[in-house]
C-alpha positions as CSV (number, residue, x, y, z in Angstrom):
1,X,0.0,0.0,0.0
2,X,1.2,3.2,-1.2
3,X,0.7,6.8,0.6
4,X,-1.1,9.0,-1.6
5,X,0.0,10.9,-4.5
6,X,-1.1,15.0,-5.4
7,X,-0.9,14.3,-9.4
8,X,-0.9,10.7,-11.4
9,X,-0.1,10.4,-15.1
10,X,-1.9,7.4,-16.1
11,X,-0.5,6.0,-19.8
12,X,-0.9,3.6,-22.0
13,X,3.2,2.4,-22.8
14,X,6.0,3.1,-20.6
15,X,7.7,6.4,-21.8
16,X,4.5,7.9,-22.8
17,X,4.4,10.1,-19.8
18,X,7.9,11.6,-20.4
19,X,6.9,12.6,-23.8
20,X,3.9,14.0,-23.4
21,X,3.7,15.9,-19.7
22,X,7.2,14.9,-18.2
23,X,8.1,18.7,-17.4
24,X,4.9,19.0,-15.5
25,X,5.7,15.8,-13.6
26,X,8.9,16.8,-12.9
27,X,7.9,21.1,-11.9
28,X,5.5,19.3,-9.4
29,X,8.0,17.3,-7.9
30,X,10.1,19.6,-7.6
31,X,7.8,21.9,-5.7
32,X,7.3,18.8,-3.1
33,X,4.3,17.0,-4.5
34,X,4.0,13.5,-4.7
35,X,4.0,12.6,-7.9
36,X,3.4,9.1,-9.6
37,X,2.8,7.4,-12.9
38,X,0.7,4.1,-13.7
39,X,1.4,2.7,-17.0
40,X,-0.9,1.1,-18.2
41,X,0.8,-2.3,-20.0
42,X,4.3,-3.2,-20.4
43,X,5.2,-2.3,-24.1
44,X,6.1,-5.7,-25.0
45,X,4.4,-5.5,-28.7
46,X,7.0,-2.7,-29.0
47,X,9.0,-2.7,-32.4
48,X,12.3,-1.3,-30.3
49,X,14.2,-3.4,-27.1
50,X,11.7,-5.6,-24.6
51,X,9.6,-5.2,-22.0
52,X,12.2,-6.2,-19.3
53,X,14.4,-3.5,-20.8
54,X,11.6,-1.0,-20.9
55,X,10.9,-1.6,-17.4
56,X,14.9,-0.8,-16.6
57,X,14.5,2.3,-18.3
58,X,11.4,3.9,-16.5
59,X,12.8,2.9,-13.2
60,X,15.5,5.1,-14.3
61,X,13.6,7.9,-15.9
62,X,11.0,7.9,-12.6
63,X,14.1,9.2,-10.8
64,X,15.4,11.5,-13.2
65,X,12.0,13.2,-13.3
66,X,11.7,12.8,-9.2
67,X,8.4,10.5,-9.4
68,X,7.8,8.6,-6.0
69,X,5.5,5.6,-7.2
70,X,5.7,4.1,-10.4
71,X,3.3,1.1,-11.0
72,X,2.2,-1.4,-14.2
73,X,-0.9,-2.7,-14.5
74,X,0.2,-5.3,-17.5
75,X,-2.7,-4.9,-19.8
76,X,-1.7,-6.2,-22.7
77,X,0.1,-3.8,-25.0
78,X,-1.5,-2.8,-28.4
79,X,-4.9,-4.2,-27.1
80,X,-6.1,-2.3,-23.9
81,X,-9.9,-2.6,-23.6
82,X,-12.7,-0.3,-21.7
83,X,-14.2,-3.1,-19.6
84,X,-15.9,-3.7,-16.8
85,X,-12.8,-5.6,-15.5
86,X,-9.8,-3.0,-16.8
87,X,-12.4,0.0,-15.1
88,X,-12.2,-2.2,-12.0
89,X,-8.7,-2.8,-11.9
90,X,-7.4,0.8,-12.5
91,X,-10.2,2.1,-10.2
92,X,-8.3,0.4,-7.2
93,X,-5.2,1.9,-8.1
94,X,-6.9,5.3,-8.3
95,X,-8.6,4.4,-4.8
96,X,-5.4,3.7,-3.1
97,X,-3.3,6.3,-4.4
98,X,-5.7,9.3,-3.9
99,X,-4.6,11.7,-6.3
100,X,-6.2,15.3,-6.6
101,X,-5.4,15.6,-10.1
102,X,-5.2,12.7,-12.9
103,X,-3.6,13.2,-16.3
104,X,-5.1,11.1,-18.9
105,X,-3.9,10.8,-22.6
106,X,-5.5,12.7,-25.5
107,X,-8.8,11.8,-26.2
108,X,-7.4,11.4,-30.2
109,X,-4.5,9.5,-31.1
110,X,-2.9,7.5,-34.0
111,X,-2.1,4.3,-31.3
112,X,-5.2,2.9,-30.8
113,X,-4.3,2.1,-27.1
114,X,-4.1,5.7,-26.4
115,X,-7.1,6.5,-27.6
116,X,-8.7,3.6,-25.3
117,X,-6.7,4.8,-22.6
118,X,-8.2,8.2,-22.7
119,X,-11.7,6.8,-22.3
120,X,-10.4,4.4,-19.7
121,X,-9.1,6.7,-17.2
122,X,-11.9,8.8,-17.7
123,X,-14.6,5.9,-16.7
124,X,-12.1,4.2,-13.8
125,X,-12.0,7.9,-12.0
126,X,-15.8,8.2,-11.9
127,X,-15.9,4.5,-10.5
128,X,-13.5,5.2,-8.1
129,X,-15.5,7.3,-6.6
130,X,-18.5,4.6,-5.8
131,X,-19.0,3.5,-2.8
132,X,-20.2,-0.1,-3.7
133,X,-17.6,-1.1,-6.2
134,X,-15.3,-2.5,-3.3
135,X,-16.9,-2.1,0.9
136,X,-13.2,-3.1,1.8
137,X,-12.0,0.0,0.1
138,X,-13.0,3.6,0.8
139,X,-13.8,5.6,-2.2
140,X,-12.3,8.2,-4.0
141,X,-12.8,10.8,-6.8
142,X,-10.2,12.8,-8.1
143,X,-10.6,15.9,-8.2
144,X,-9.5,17.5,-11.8
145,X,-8.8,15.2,-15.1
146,X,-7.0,16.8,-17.5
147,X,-5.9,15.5,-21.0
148,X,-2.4,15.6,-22.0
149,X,-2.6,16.8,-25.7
150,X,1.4,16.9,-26.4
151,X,1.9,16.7,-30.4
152,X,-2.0,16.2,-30.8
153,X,-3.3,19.5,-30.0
154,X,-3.8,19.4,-34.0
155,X,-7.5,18.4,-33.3
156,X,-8.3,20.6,-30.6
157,X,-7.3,24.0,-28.7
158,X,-4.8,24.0,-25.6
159,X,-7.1,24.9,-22.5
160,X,-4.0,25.7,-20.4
161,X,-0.3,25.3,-21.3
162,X,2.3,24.4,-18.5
163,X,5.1,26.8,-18.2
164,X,8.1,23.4,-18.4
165,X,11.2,26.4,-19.5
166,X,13.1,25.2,-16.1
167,X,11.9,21.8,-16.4
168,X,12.7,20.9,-19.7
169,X,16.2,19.4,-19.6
170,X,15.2,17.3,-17.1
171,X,12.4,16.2,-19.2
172,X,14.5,15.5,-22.5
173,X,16.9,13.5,-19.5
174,X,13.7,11.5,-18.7
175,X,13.1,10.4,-22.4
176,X,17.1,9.9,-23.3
177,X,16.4,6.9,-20.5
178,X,14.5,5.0,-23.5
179,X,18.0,4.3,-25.3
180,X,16.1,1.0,-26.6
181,X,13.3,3.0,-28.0
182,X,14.9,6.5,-29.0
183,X,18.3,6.9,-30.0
184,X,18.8,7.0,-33.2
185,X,14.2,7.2,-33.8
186,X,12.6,10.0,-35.8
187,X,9.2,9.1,-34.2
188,X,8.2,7.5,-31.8
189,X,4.1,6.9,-31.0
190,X,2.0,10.1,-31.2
191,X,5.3,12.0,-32.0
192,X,5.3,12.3,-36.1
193,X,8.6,12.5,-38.3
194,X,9.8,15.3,-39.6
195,X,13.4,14.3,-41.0
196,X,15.2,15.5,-37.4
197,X,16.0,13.4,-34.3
198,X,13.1,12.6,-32.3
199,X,14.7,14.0,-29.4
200,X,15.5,17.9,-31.6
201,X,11.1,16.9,-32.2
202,X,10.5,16.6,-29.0
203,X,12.5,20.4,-28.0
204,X,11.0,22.2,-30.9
205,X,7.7,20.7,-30.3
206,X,7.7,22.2,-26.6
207,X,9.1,25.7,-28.0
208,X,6.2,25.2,-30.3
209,X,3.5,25.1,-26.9
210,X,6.0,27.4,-25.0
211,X,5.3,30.3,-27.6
212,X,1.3,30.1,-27.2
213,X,2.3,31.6,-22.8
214,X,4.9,33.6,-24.3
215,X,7.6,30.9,-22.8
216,X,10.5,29.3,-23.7
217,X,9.4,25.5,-23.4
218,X,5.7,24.0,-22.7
219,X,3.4,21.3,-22.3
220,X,-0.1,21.3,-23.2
221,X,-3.6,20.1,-22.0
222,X,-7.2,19.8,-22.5
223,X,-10.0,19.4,-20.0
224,X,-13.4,18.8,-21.1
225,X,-15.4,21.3,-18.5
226,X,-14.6,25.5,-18.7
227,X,-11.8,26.3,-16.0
228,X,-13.0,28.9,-14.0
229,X,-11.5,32.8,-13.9
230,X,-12.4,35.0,-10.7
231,X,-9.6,37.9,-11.3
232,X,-9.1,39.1,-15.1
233,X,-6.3,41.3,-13.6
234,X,-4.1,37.8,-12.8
235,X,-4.8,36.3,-16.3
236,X,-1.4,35.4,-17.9
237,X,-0.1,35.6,-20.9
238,X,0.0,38.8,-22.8
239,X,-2.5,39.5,-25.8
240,X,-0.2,41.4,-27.8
């Protein structure tokens, strides 16, 4: 049993977390939160290395980016399902962990298993938070989802970007841990080629979401509900 967590990253393949919100895992940490990442099978279908030497490498990269519980659920890689039993199963990870806020994958994607996964952690949250689906456990709802939408924000607006400028390095760190899967790749899963190294991609891609908050480096998101504004005097991010 694991004490609670402030933010989980839920994804579908080890090293999908450090590409798409590994600066916001890592600024968190960094500010003292716990932080902590379930992923969601073991990437054994993967074209690159093994599972056994995935699971090496996100050890590794959990401690670059300062991550305090790391799990697997081993669903199987390029077939996660939305069922009543995978709903179940991530629910009592949700329930024991606690978090306030979940990030979920983007609710579009070209790997079928994020695309599931969105839906997934989206359903396993609200069950989470039922009484009934396990007396032995108490419930619990998170509080926020949010959608990471790094490299797909193509089929929808950012509703915030994360300010990573200080946290990028140790992002790029993070994904450099995935020697099996990256050195020497031009793409790698939502992350399309454009005839550079994936990891020059990846920092021009987050110059890219840092230039929408007028930022060096960033990370974007989606939520489905309208955030909430009480002061327009403290709104960031200058017009013009």
């Amino acid at each position: 049993m694991s004490a609670p967590v402030d933010l989980l990253a839920i994804a579908a393949h080890r090293d999908d977390a450090e590409l798409t919100c590994g600066g916001t895992l890592v600024k968190h940490a960094r500010r003292g939160h716990r932080v902590g990442i379930v992923d969601l099978t073991q990437g054994e279908m993967g074209t690159r290395g093994s599972a056994a030497i995935r699971e090496a490498e996100s050890e590794a990269a959990a401690r670059v980016m300062g991550v305090a519980v790391r799990r697997n659920l081993a669903l199987p890689d390029a077939g996660i399902e939305n069922t009543p039993a995978t709903r179940r199963q991530l629910a009592a990870v949700i329930r024991e962990l606690k978090p306030r806020t979940v990030i979920a994958p983007a609710p579009r994607g070209r790997h079928p298993d994020h695309r599931v996964a969105a839906q997934l952690v989206r359903d396993a949250c609200f069950l989470a938070g039922l009484t009934k689906l396990d007396p032995a456990t108490p419930p619990h709802r998170p509080h926020k989802l949010v959608h990471t939408i790094t490299y797909r924000e193509d089929h929808v607006k950012p509703t915030f970007v994360v300010d990573i400028s200080a946290e990028f390095e140790a992002k790029l760190e993070a994904i450099k841990c995935y020697a099996s899967q990256f050195d020497g790749a031009t793409q790698a899963g939502e992350v399309y080629p454009t005839g550079e190294p994936l990891y020059d991609v990846v920092r021009h891609q987050a110059a890219h979401y840092g230039s929408l908050i007028r930022c060096r480096y960033g990370e974007p998101f989606f939520t489905v509900e309208t955030l909430r504004a009480d002061d327009l005097l403290a709104l960031e991010g200058s017009t013009f």
